[in-house]
Backbone as CSV, one residue per row, in Angstrom:
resi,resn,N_x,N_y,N_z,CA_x,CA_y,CA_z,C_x,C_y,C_z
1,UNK,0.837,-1.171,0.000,0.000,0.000,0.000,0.891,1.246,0.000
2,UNK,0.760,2.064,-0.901,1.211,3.821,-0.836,1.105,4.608,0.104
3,UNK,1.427,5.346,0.925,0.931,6.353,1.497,2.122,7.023,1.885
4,UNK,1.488,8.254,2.211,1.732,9.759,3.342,1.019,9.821,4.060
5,UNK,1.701,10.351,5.301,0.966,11.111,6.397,2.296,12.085,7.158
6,UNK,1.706,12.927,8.026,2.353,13.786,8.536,2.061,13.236,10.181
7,UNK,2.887,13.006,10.649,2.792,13.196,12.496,3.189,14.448,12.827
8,UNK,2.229,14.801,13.822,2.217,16.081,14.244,3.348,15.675,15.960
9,UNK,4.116,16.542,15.988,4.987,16.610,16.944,4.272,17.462,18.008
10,UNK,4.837,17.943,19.417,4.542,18.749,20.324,6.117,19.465,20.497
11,UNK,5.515,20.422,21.622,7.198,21.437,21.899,6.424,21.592,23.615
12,UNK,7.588,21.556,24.101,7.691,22.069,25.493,8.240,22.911,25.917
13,UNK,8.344,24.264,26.630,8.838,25.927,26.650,9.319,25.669,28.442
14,UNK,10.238,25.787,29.190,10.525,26.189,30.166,11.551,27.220,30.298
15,UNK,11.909,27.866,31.307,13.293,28.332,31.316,14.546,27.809,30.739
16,UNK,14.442,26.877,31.046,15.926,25.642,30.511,16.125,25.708,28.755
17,UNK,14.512,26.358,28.135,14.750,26.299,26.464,13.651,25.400,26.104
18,UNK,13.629,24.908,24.847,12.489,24.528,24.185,12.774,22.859,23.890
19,UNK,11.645,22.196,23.770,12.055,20.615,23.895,10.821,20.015,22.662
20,UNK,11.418,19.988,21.564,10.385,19.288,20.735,10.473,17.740,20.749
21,UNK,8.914,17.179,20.798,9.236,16.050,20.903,7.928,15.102,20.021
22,UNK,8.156,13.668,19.720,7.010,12.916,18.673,6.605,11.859,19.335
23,UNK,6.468,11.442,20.300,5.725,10.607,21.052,4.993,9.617,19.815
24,UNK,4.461,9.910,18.888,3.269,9.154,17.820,4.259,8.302,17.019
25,UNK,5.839,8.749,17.188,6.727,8.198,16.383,7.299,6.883,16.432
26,UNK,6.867,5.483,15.565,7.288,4.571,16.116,9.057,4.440,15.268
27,UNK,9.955,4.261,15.926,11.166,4.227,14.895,11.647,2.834,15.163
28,UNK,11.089,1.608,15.300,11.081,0.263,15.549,11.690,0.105,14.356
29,UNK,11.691,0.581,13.156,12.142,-0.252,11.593,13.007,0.483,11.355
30,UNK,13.578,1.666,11.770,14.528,2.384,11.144,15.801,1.981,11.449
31,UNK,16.759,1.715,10.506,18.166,1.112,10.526,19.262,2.058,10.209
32,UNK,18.510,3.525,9.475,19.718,4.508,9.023,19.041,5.903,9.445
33,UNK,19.796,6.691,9.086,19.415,8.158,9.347,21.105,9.015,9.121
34,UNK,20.384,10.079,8.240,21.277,11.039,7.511,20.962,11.637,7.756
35,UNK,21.547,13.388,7.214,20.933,14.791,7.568,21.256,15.513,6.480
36,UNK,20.550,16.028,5.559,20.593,17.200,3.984,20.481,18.386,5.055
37,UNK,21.669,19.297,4.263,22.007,20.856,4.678,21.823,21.020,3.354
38,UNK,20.843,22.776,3.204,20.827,23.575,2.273,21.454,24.119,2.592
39,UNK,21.987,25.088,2.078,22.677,26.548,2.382,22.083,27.418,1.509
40,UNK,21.897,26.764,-0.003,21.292,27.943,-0.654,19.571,27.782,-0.718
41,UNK,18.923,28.378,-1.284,17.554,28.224,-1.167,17.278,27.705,-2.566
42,UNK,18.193,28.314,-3.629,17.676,27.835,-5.246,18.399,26.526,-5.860
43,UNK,19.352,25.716,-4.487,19.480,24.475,-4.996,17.685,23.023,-4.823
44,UNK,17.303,22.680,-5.168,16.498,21.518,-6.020,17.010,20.078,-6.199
45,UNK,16.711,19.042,-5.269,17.010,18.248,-4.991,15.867,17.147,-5.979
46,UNK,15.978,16.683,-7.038,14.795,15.887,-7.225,14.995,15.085,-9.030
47,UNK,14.127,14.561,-9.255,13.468,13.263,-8.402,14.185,11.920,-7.794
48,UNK,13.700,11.559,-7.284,14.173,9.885,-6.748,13.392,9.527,-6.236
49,UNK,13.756,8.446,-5.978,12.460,7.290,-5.737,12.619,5.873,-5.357
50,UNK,11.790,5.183,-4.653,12.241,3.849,-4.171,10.685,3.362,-4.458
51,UNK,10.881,2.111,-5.161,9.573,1.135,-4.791,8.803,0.679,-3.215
52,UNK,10.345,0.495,-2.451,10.065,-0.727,-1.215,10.344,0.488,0.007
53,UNK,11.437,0.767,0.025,11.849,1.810,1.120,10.960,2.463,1.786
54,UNK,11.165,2.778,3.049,10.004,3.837,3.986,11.112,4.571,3.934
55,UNK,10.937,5.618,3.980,11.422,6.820,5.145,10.408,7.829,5.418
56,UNK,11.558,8.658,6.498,10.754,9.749,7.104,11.588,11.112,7.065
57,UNK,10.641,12.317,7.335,11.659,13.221,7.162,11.307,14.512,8.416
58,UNK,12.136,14.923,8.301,11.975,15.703,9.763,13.163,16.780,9.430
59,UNK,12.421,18.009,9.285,12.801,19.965,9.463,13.782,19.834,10.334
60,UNK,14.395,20.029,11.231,14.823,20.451,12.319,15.320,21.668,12.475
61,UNK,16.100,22.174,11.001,16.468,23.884,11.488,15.867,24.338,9.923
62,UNK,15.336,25.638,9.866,14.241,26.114,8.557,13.468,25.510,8.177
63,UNK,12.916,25.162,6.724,12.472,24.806,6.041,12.112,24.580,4.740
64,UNK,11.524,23.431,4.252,11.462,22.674,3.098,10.060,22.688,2.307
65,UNK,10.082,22.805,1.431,9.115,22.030,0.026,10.152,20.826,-0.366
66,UNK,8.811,19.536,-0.258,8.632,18.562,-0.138,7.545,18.456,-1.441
67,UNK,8.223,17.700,-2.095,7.052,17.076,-3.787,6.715,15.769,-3.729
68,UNK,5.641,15.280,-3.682,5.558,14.122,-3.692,5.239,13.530,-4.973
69,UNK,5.276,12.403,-5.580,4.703,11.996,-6.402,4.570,10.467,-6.541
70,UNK,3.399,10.215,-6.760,3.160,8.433,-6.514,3.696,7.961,-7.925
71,UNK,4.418,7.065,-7.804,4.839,6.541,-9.325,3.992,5.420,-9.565
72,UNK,3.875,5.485,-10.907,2.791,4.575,-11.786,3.154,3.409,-12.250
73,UNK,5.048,3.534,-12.595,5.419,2.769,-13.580,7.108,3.159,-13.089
74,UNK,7.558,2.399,-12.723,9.383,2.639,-12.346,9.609,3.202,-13.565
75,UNK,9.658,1.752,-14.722,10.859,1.917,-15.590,10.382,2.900,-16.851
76,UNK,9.189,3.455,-16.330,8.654,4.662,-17.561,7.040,5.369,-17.133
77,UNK,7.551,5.840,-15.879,6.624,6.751,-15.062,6.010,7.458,-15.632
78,UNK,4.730,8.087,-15.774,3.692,8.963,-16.920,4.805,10.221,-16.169
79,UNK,4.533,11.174,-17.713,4.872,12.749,-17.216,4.014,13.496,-16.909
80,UNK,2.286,12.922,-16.891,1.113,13.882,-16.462,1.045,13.681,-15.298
81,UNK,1.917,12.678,-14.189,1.681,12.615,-13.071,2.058,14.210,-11.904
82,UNK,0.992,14.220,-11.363,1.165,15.934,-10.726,1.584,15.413,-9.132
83,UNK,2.526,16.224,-8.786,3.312,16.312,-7.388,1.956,16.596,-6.039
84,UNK,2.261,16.224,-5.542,1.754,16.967,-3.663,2.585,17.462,-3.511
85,UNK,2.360,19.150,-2.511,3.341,19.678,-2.167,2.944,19.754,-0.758
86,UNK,4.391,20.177,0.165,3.954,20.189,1.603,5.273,20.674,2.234
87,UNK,4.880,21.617,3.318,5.866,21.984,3.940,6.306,21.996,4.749
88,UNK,7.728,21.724,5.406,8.164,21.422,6.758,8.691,22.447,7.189
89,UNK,8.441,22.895,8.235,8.925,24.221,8.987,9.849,23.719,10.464
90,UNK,10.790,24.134,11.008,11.220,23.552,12.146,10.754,24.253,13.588
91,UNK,9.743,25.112,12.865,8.975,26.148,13.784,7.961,25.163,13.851
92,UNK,7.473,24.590,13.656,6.066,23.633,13.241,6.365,21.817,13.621
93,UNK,7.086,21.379,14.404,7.184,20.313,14.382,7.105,19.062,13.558
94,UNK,6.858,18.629,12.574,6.440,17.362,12.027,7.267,16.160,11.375
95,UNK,6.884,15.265,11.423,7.828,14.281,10.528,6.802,13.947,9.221
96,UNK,7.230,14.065,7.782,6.465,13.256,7.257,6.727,11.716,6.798
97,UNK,5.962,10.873,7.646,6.262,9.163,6.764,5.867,9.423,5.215
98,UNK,6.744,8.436,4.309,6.433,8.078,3.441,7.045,6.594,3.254
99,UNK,5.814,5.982,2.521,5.918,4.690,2.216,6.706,4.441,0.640
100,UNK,7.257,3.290,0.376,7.787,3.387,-1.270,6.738,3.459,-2.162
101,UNK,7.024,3.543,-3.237,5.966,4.090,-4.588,5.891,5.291,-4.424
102,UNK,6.505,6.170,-3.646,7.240,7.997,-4.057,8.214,8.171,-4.971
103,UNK,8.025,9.258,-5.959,9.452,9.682,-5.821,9.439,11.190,-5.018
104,UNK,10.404,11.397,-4.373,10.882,12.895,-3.897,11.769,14.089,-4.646
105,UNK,11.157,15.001,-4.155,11.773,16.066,-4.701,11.873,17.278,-3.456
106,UNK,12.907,17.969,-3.357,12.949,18.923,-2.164,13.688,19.931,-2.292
107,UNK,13.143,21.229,-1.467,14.422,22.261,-2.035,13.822,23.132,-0.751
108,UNK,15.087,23.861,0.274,14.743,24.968,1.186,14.499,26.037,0.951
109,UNK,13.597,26.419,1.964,12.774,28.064,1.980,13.589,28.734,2.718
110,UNK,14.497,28.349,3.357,15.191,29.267,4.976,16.807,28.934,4.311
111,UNK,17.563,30.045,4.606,19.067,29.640,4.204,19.603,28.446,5.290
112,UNK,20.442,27.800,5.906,20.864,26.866,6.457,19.662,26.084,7.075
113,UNK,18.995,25.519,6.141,18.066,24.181,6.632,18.209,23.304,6.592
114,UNK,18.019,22.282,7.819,18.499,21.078,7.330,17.261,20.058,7.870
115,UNK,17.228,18.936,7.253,16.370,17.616,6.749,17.035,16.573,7.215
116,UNK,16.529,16.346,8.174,17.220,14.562,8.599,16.355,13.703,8.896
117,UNK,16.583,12.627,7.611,15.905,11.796,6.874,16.293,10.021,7.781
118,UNK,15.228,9.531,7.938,15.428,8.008,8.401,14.673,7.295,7.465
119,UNK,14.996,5.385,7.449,14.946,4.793,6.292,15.127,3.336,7.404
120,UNK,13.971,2.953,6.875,14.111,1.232,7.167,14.997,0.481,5.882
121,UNK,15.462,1.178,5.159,16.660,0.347,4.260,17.999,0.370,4.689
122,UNK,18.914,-0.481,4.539,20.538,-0.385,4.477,20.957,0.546,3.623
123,UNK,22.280,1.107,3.435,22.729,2.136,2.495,22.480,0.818,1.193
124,UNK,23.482,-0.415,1.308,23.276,-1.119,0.043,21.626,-1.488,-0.737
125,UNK,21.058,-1.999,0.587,19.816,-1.994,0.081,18.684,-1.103,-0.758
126,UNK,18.670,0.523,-0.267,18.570,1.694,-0.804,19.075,1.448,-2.430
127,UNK,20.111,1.034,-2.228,20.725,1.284,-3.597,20.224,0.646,-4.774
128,UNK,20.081,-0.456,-4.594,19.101,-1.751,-5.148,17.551,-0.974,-5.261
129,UNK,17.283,-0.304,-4.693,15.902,0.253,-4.944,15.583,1.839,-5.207
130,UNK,16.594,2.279,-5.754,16.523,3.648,-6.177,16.582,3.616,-7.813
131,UNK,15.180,4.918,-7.743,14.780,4.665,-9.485,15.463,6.541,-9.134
132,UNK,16.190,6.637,-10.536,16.236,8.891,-10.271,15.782,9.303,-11.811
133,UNK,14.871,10.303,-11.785,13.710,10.760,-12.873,14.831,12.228,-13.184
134,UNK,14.836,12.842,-14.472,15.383,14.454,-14.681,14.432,15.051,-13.859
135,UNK,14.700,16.068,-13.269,14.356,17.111,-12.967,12.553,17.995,-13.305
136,UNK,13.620,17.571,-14.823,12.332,18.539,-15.993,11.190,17.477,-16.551
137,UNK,11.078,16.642,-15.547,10.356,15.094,-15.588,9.141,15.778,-15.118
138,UNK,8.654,16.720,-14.059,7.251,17.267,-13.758,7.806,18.387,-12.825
139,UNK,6.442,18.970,-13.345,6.394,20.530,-12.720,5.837,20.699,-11.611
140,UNK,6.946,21.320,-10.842,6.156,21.542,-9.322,6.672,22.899,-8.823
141,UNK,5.878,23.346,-7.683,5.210,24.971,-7.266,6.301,24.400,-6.015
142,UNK,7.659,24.771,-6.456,8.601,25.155,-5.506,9.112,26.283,-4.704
């Protein structure tokens, strides 16, 4: 089965500083986790894609546009297929799951943002299941 969803995080405010946290988050399957730094805002990260892979993704400093797109067909994906867009703010808490049959596309709104991404795949395994589309493959409201 395909899907997205967004878990909504909480934040906690005391003197001591601010404490965001995801309680809803189960990370039982996750085996990796990386972290994407923008620096610029007009670099464009996209497409790729995995059949099998989960991951998740999580703002932590600025923020992102996030493209989604359900693929139809790996080895010759329609080009009328239209993106979801969605945005992660690190003001806003959230992780979004995504299941495989995405491909992604991403690019920051805030100068030094960064995205740290988890994955129930191995780096080798990932590799074995990464499809990457041009760019100019579909149009999206970045």
């Amino acid at each position: 089965m395909v899907y997205h969803k967004l878990i909504s995080g909480a934040t906690f405010t005391d003197e001591r500083g601010q404490l965001n946290f995801f309680n809803a988050f189960d990370m039982a399957s996750i085996v990796r986790v990386y972290e994407i730094k923008h620096d610029n805002i007009d670099i464009i990260r996209a497409w790729q894609a995995h059949k099998n892979e989960m991951k998740w993704f999580y703002c932590h400093t600025g923020a992102f546009v996030m493209q989604l797109i359900e693929i139809d067909d790996f080895k010759q994906p329609s080009a009328l297929l239209k993106p979801k867009r969605i945005v992660l703010e690190a003001k806003n808490p959230t992780i979004l799951e995504l299941s495989g049959g995405y491909a992604t596309g991403f690019k920051a709104i805030e100068e030094g943002s960064t995205l740290q991404v988890f994955s129930d795949f191995s780096l080798n395994e990932s590799k074995n299941d990464d499809f990457r589309y041009p760019i100019e493959k579909w149009e999206a409201e970045w």
